[in-house]
C-alpha positions in Angstrom: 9.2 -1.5 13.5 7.7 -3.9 16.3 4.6 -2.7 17.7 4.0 -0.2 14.7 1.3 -0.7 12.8 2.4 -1.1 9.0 0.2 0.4 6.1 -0.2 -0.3 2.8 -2.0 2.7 0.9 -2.6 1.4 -3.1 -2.9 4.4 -5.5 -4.6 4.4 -8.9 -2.8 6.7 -11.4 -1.5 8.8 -9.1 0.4 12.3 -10.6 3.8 10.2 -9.9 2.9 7.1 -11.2 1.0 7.7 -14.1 -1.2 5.0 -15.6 -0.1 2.7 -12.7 -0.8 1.0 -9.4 1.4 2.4 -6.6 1.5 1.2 -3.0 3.3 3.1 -0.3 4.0 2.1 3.5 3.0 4.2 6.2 4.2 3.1 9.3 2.6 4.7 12.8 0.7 6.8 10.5 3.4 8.0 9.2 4.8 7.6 5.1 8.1 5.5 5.2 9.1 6.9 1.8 9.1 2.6 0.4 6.8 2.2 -2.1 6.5 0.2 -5.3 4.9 1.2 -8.7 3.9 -1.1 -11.9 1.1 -1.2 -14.1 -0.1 -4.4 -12.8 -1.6 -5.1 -9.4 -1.2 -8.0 -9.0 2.5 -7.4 -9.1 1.6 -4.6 -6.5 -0.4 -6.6 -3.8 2.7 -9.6 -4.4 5.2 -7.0 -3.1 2.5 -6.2 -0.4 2.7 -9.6 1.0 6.6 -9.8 0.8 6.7 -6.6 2.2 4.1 -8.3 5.5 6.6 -11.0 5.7 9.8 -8.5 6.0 7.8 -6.7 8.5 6.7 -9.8 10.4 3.1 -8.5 10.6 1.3 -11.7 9.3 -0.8 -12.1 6.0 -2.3 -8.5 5.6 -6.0 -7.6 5.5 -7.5 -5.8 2.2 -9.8 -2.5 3.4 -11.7 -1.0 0.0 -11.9 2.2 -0.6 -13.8 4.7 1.5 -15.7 6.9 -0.1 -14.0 10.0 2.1 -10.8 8.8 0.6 -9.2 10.7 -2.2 -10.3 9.4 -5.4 -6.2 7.9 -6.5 -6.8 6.0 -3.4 -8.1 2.5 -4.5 -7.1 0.5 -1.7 -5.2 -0.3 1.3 -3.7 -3.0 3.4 -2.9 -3.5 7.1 
């Protein structure tokens, strides 16, 4: 995936995660179909960083949530 820009999208409570934090990579815009799901997100953004050094992409930089995003949307990583 060199060259592709790697995206972490963090969901709140989202229909397939219930009562949880799920982050999913998009890479080139595009969903990978890798995410990872727990109630805790600070077990979420760990497996973020992992998942930056797997990638080689470098320590990844936390964007808050738009207000034009969709409300499970709480925040995302690139």
């Amino acid at each position: 995936m060199k060259n592709t820009i790697i995206i972490w999208v963090v969901y709140k409570d989202p229909s397939d995660f219930p009562g949880q934090f799920c982050a999913r990579i998009f890479s080139g815009g595009k969903p990978t179909g890798h995410h990872y799901a727990h109630y805790n997100l600070e077990l979420v953004r760990e497996w973020i960083s992992r998942g930056a050094a797997q990638y080689g992409v470098g320590v990844p930089y936390r964007m808050a949530r738009h207000h034009h995003d969709d409300p499970v949307i709480f925040e995302t990583w690139v």
